[in-house]
ROVOVO-65954 format. One line per 10 residues: their letters; for each residue y, x, z of C-alpha. Coordinates in steps of 0.25 Angstrom, whole numbers. Each point is the difference from the previous one (the first is absolute). Example, Ala and Ser with C-alpha at 12.3 -4.5 7.8 and 13.67 -1.06 7.14 Angstrom:
// ROVOVO-65954
as	-18:49:31; 14:6:-2
This chain:
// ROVOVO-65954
xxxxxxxxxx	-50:116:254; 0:-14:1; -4:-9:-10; 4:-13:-4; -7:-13:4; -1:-8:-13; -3:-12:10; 14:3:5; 5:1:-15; -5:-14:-2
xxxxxxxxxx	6:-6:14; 13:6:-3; 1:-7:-14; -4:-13:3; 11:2:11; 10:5:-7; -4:-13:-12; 0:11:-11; -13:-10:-5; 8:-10:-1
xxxxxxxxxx	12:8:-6; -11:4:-10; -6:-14:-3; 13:-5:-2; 4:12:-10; -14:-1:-8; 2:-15:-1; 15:3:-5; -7:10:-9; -10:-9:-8
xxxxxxxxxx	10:-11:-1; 10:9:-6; -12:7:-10; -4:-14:-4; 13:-5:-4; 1:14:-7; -13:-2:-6; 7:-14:-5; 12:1:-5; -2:12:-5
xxxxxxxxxx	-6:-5:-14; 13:-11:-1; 10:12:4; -5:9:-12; -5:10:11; -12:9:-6; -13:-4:9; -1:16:2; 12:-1:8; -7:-7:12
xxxxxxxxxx	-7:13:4; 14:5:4; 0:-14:9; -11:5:7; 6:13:1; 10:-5:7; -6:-8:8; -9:12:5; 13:10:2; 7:-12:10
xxxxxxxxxx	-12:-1:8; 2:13:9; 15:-4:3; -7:-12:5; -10:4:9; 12:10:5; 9:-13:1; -12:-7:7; -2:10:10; 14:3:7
xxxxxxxxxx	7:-13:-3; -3:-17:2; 8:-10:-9; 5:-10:10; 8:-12:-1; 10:9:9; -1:9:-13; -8:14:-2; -3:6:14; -6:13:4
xxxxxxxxxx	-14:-3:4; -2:6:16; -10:9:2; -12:1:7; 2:-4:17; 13:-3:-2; 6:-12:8; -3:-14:-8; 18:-2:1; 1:-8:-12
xxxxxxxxxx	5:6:-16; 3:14:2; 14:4:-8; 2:8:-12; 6:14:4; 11:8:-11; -11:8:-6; -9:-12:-1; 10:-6:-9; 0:15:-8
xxxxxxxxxx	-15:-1:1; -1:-15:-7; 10:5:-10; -7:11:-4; -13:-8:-3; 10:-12:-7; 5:11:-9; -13:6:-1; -7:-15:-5; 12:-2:-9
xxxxxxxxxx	-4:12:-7; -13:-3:-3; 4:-15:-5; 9:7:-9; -10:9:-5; -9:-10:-2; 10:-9:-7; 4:11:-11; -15:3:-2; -3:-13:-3
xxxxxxxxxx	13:-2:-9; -3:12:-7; -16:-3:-2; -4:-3:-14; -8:-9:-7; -16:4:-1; -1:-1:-16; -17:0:2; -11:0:7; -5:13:9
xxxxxxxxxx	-4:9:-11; -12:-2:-8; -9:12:1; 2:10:-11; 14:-6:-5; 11:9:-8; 12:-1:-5; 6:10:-11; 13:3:-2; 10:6:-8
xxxxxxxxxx	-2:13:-4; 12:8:1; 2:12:-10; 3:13:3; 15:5:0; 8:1:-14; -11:-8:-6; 8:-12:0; -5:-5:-15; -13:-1:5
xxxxxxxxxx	5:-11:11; -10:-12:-9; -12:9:1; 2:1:13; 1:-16:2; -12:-2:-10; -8:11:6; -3:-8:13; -4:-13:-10; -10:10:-6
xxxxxxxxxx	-5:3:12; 0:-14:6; -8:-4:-13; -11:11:3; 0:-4:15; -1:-14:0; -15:2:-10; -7:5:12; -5:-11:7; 2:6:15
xxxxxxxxxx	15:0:2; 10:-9:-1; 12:2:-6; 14:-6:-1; 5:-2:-13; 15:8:-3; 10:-10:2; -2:-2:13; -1:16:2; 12:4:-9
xxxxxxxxxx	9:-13:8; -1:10:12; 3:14:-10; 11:8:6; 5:-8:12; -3:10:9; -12:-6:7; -8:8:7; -18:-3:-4; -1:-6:14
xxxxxxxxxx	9:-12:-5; -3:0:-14; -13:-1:5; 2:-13:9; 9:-5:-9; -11:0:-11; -13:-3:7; -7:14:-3; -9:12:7; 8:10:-9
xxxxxxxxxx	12:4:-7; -2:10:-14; 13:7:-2; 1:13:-13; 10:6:-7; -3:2:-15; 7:14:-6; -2:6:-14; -6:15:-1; 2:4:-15
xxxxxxxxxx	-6:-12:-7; -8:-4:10; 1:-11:14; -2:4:11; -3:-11:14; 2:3:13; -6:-11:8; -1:-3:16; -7:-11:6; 5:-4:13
xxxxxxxxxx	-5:-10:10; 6:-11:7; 3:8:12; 7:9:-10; -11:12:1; -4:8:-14; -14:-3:-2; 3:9:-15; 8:8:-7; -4:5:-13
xxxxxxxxxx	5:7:-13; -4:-7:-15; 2:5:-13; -4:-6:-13; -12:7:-8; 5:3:-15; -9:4:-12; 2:6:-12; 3:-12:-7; 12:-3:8
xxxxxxxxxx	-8:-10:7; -2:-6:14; -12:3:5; 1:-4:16; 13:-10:1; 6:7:13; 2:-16:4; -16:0:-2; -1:13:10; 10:-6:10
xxxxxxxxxx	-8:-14:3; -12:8:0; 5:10:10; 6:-13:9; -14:-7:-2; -10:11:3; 10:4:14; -2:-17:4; -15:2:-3; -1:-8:-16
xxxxxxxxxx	-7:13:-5; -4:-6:-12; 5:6:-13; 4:-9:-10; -1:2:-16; 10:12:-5; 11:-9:-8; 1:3:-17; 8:13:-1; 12:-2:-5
xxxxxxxxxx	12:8:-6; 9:5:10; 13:-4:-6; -4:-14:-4; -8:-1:14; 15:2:5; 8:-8:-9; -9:-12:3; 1:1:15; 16:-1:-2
xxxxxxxxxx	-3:-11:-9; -6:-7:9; 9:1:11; 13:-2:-10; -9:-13:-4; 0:-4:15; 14:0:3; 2:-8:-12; 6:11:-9; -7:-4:-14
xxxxxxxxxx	9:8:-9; -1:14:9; -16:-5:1; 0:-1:-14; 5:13:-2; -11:8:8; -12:-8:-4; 2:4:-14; 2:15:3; -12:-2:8
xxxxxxxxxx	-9:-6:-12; 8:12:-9; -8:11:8; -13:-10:0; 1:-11:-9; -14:-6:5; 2:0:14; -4:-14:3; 9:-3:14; 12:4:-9
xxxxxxxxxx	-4:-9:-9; -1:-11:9; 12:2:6; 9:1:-12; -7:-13:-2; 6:-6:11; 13:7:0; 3:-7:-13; -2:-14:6; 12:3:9
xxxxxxxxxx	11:5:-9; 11:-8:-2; 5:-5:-16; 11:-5:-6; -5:-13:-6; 0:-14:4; -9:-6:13; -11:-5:-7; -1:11:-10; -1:11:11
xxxxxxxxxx	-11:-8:6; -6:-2:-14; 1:16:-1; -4:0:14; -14:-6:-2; -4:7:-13; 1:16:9; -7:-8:11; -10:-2:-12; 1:13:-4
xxxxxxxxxx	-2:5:14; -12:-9:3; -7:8:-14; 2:13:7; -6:-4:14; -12:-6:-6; -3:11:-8; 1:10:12; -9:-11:9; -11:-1:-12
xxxxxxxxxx	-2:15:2; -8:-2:12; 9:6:9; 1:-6:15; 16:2:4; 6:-10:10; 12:6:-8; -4:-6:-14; -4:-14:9; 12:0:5
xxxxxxxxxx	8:3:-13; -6:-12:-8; 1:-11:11; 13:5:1; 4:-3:-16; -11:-13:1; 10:-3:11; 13:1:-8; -5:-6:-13; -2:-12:10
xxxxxxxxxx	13:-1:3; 8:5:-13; -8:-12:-8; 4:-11:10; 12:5:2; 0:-2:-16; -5:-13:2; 11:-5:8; 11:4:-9; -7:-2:-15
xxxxxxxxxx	-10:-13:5; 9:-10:-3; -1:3:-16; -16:2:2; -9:-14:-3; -10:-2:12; -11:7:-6; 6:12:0; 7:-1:14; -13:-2:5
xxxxxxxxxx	-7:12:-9; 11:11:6; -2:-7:13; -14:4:-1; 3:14:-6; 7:3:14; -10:-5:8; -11:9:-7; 9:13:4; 2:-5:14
xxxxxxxxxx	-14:1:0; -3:13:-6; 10:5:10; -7:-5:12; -12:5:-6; 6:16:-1; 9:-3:12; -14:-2:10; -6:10:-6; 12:9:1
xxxxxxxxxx	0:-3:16; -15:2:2; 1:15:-6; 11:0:11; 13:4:-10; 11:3:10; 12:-11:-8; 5:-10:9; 3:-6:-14; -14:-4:-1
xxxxxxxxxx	-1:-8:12; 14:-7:-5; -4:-1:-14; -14:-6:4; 6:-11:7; 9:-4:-8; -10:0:-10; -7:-10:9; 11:-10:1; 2:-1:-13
xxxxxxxxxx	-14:-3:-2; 3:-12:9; -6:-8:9; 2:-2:14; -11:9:3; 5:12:-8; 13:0:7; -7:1:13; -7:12:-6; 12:6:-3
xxxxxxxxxx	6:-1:12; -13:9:6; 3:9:-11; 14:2:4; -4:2:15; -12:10:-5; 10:8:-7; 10:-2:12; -11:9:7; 1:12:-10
xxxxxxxxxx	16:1:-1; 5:-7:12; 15:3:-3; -1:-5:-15; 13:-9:-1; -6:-9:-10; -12:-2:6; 6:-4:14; 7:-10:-7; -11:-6:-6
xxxxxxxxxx	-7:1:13; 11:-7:6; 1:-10:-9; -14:-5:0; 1:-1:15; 13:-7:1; -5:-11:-11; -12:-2:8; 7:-3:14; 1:14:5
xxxxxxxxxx	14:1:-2; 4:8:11; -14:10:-3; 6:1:-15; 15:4:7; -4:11:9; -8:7:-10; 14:2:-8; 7:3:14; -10:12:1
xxxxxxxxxx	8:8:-11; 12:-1:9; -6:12:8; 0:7:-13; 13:9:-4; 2:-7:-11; -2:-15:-4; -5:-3:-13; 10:-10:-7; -13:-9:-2
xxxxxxxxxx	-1:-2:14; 13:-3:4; -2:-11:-13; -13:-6:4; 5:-1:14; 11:-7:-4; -8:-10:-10; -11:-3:11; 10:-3:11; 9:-9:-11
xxxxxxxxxx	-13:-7:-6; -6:-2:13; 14:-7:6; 2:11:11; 15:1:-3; 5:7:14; -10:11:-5; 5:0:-14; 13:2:5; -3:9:10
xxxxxxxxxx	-6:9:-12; 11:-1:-7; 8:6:11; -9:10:1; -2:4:-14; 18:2:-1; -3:9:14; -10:9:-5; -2:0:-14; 13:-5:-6
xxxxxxxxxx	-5:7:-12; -11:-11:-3; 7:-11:1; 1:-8:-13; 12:-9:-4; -9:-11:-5; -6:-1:13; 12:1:9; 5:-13:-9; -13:-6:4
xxxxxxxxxx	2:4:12; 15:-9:1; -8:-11:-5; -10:-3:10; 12:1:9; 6:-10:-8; -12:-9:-1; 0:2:16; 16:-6:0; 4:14:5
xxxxxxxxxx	10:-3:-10; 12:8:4; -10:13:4; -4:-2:-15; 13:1:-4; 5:11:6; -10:8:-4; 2:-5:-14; 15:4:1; -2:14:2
xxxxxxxxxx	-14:0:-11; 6:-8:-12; 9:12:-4; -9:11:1; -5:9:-13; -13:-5:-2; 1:-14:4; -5:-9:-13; 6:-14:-4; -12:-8:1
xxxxxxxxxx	0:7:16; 12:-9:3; -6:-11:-8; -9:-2:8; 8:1:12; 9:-11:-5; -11:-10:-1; 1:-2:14; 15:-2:2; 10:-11:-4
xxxxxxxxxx	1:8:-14; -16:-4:-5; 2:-7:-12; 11:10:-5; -9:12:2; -14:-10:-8; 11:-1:-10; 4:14:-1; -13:5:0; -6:-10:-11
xxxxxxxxxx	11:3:-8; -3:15:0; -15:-1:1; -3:-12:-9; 11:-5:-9; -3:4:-14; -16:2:4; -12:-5:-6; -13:-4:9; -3:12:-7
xxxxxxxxxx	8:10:4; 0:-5:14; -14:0:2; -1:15:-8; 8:5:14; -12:-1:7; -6:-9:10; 9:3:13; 13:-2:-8; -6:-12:-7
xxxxxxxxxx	-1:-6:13; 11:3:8; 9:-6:-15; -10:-14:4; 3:-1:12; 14:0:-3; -1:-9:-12; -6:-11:10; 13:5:10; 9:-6:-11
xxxxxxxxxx	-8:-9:-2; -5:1:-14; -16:-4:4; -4:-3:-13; 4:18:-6; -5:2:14; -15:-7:-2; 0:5:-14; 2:14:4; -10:-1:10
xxxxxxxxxx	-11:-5:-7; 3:10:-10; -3:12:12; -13:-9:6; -8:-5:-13; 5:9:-11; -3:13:6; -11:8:7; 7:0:12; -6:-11:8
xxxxxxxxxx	-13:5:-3; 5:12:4; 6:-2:14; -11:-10:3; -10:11:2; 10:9:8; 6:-11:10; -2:-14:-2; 13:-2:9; 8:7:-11
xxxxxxxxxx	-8:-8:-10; 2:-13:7; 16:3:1; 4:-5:-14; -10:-12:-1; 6:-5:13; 15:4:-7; -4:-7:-14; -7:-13:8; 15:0:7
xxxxxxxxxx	6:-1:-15; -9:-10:-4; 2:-9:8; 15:2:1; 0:-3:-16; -10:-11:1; -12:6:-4; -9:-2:12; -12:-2:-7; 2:13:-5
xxxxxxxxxx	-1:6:14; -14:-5:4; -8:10:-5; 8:12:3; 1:-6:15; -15:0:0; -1:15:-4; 9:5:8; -8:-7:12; -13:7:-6
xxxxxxxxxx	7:13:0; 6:0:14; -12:-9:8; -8:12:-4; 11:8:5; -3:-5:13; -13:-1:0; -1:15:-2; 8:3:11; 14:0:-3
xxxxxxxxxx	12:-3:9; 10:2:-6; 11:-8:4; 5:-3:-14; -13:-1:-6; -4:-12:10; 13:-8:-2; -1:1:-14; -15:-6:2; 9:-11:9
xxxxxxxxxx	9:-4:-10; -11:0:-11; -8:-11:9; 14:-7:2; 4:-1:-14; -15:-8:-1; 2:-9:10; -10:7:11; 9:-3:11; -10:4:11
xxxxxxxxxx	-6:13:-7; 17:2:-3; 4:0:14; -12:6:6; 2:12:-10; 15:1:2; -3:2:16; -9:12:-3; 11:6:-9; 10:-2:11
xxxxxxxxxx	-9:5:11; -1:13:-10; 16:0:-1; 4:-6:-12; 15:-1:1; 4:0:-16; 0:-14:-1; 10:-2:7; 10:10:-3; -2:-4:-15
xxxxxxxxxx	1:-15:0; 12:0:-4; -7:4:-15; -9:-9:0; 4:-11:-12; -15:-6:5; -5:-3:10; -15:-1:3; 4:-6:15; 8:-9:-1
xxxxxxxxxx	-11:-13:2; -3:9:12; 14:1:6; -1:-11:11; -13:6:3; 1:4:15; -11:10:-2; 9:6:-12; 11:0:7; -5:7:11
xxxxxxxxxx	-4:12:-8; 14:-1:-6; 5:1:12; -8:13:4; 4:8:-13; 16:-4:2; 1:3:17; -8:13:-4; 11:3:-10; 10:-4:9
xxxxxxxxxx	-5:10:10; -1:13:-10; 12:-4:-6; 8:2:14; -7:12:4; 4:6:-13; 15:-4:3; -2:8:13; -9:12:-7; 13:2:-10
xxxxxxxxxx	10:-1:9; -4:11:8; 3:9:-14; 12:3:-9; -1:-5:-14; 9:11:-6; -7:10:11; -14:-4:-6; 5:1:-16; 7:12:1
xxxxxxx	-11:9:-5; -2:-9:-13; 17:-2:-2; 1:16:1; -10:0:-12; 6:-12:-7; 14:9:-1
């Protein structure tokens, strides 16, 4: 038998150039994966869908060595490659089943671009991180058939069980929303897995046997094997009591089989029936059904009236419970139960019992007594004497710092509630502070880690990240849920506002679009007519107006929506006076300012329209210095603090009062200098900083500043100027430096606005409405 030479191998190759084929193909190969690799990230591509690049890359590779071998590319064209001895004539010509041959392999390389192309379309978006060691995700329990009244226990059973879990200090576990966002789509644990971040996947199914409950748990893990499956029943004594809670048997189950095999302290026993009752309560309480809650906690303290969680609980349900009376008297009402709450928690934590639960609870009520007394504060502090402003201002501030207090202490005995990240850095902002707010935004992130799919959270995350000149960080965040089956509404919102605050109007529009395409049932009236005015603002006028054409009829579609529309046509003055006439004629300051703080705004702002500055200003410093609410906002966001200074210093000096605006100028540079020098990028934030050093005559700090908001895509300006009764630029016009940031904002506008034109052109207007007009009639 002969053998074959691998020094002939090697000579025939080089003869037949398949190692220039091959260099030229690797080379071809590594350009394409770096682009790949590239744009990628800017297409929205997920970074795992490289590997199917790679893949590719590797199934072409043996069509080209094949290639290589028989054939040459020529500048005569594609040639078969002469064998070995035969007479040096020049190109050798294809034959007829050459050319079959080369359309084979053609049809064969086509087939592996397209598969590799619909792989890489259909790749989705890595939610985490690989897997941290030891890291579970519970989800809904289902329960057995014809049990369907026991549906709540089933959702609340898992929380149980998440509680117990996340105690052991060995596992990781995710909290519930981001589990119960993934509940009966169909996903098989593989995926739910990789979606999540997590080694394993607790699956049961609760069913009732007599009077007691029954579990019947699986772990699986990520490759979709069971690692358990056991049976658990409840333990009932003589009493009618719980002995062993069956949630308490199933995390001990799940934790011994990944290797916690530490017991923990046997729960209180408890009545059965109110053990129940209290764990519908609870999930009623989470969907935000306080009447129904309401009901089932107090059958729960009828079978036990000193079961201390249902005491808490009912405390917290009452919080939530709508009334009858006027604004300030349900917050009024709503403070004294906070009060009442706060006794009973206390009471429960002076008993020495350690519970991340009973934390949690009383940062949580320390938390809304914060909010409930300034929110009083905004709407009662005008008729409040200085002294006493300031004493309820202290008041709040002492419960944000309880809360913070409970709150860490509620995260450091692991409690599972993602509401105690949120709470906590809330709670931090509040207490002000550039330093604080960068806190919370750790905060958020830390609880990012514990329910990655949390919609509130991601929008907090994104937020931060967007105001601190991660824009495009703070976007893709949001864009994840887009794997998702379903978008929470929040998302599509909060996509939406970052795009619009940020000035990334082809992107806002192109949500937009997309919203009426896939989820036409989220799309709001309020914003669609936002929506026609930034098309407006844009000079898209005739775009705006056929959409308007087809909205202003629809059920559902308010007056002051078309007012606002109408600010930016030929029929403005018409639509102020309209509007003052409905909003304002007959009012006091008073009953204006009683409306609340938005509306109050939005009746200034058309007040100094019409050009009635001197109600405007009056109106005005009633909202800034005879209320709680600078001092509120000043700890959240002092861009939102510095907004009304910067509209009153406006009115001042329209009415003649400049004097008046020096120091409100100088705090408003305090607040928003500080901004800055904590990290902030905001694009509004910087040219409000712009303007403030402006109206002061700070030419050079003024221009300098205006650059840096321009380079972070500040484009309001521009579109609003319009509004503007006063101008802090208008020493600056001739400015060539002004000027050519001017210029920037207007050709960038320019530019979105004609991409706009052409993204809606491609579209029906009635074709992209018909969903919402089929629910108008």
């Amino acid at each position: 038998m002969n053998r074959i030479n691998p020094r002939w191998i090697f000579l025939e190759l080089r003869r037949r150039r398949v190692f220039n084929t091959v260099a030229i193909y690797i080379v071809g190969a590594w350009v394409t994966l770096q682009v790949a690799d590239l744009a990628f990230p800017g297409l929205k591509v997920p970074e795992s869908a490289i590997r199917h690049v790679w893949m590719g890359a590797f199934l072409l590779f043996p069509l080209v060595l094949i290639f290589g071998w028989r054939y040459d590319i020529s500048t005569g064209g594609i040639r078969l490659t002469p064998s070995a001895g035969a007479p040096a004539t020049g190109d050798t010509p294809l034959r007829r089943q050459d050319h079959w041959f080369i359309g084979a392999m053609s049809i064969a390389a086509l087939a592996v671009i397209a598969v590799m192309l619909v792989r890489i379309s259909g790749a989705e978006p890595d939610i985490l991180r690989a897997p941290p060691e030891n890291s579970i995700a519970v989800m809904p329990f289902e329960v057995c058939e014809g049990q369907d009244v026991d549906k709540k226990l089933g959702l609340q059973l898992p929380q149980e069980v998440i509680n117990r879990l996340s105690e052991r200090g060995n596992l990781k576990v995710i909290a519930r929303t981001s589990t119960y966002s993934l509940a009966g789509v169909g996903w098989s644990t593989p995926r739910i897995s990789r979606q999540l971040g997590v080694e394993y996947v607790l699956s049961g199914e609760v069913c009732r046997d007599g009077e007691d409950l029954a579990i019947t748990a699986e772990l699986r893990d990520k490759d979709d094997f069971i690692v358990k499956r056991e049976h658990y029943r409840q333990v009932v004594n003589r009493f009618d009591q719980i002995e062993l809670r069956v949630a308490s048997q199933v995390a001990d189950g799940v934790a011994a089989e990944l290797g916690d095999v530490v017991q923990l302290a046997p729960d209180a026993p408890v009545n059965r029936l109110a053990y129940e009752q209290a764990l519908i309560a609870k999930e009623l309480y989470i969907n935000e059904d306080y009447d129904q809650a309401l009901l089932a906690i107090d059958r729960a303290l009828n079978n036990q009236p000193d079961f201390a969680g249902a005491l808490i609980l009912r405390a917290c349900i009452l919080r939530y419970l709508p009334s009858d009376n006027t604004e300030t008297s349900k917050l009024e009402n709503s403070i004294r139960m906070g009060k009442e709450a706060l006794v009973l928690i206390n009471q429960q934590l002076e008993s020495g019992k350690i519970s991340g639960y009973l934390q949690f609870v009383a940062g949580e009520i320390n938390h809304e007594l914060g909010h409930l007394k300034n929110a009083w504060l905004e709407r009662q502090g005008n008729t409040l004497d200085e002294h006493q402003v300031e004493a309820y201002k202290e008041a709040s501030v002492a419960n944000f710092r309880q809360a913070e207090r409970h709150l860490r202490s509620s995260i450091a005995l692991k409690y599972p509630d993602t509401y105690a990240y949120t709470y906590l850095a809330d709670t931090l902002e509040h207490l002000g502070g550039g330093q604080r707010r960068n806190e919370a935004v750790e905060v958020y992130e830390r609880g990012l880690e514990l329910d990655p799919l949390h919609p509130r959270l991601n929008v907090w995350v994104a937020q931060s990240w967007s105001d601190r000149g991660r824009y495009r960080q703070g976007i893709e965040l949001l864009e994840r849920f887009k794997a998702l089956p379903a978008v929470p509404e929040r998302i599509w919102r909060y996509l939406e506002l970052i795009n619009l605050r940020h000035a990334y109007l082809i992107e806002y529009c192109e949500l937009e679009i997309e919203i009426l395409l896939k989820a036409p049932g989220e799309t709001s009236l309020a914003h669609l007519f936002q929506f026609l005015t930034v098309l407006q603002q844009l000079g898209l006028q005739e775009e705006a107006d056929e959409w308007h054409n087809r909205l202003k009829n629809m059920n559902g579609v308010q007056d002051w929506m078309s007012w606002w529309y109408l600010l930016y046509t030929d029929q403005r003055d018409q639509a102020i006076e309209k509007w003052l006439n409905t909003e304002v004629a007959d009012k006091s300051d008073e009953e204006i300012l009683d409306n609340g703080t938005n509306r109050t705004r939005e009746v200034i702002s058309l007040l100094a329209l019409s050009g009635d500055y001197e109600r405007a200003t009056r109106l005005l410093e009633s909202l800034w210095l005879g209320t709680g609410f600078a001092g509120t906002l000043a700890a959240i966001s002092p861009e939102k603090v510095a907004e009304v200074p910067m509209e009153l210093v406006e009115l001042y000096h329209q009415t003649g009062r400049s004097d008046d605006a020096i120091p409100l100028l100088e705090e408003a540079t305090r607040y928003l200098q500080a901004e800055y020098d904590m990290g902030i990028r905001h694009p509004q934030t910087l040219y409000l900083l712009a303007e403030a050093y402006a109206y002061q005559a700070h030419d050079e700090a003024a221009l300098d500043m205006l650059k840096k908001a321009v380079d972070y895509h500040a484009r309001w300006p521009v579109m609003d100027a319009d509004d503007r009764f006063y101008s802090p630029w208008d020493r600056l016009r001739d400015d060539p430096r002004f000027i050519r940031q001017w210029s920037r904002m207007e050709a960038d506008l320019e530019q979105q606005a004609e991409s706009i034109r052409s993204i809606l052109a491609q579209y029906g207007v009635d074709e992209l409405l018909a969903p919402l007009m089929s629910e108008s009639h």
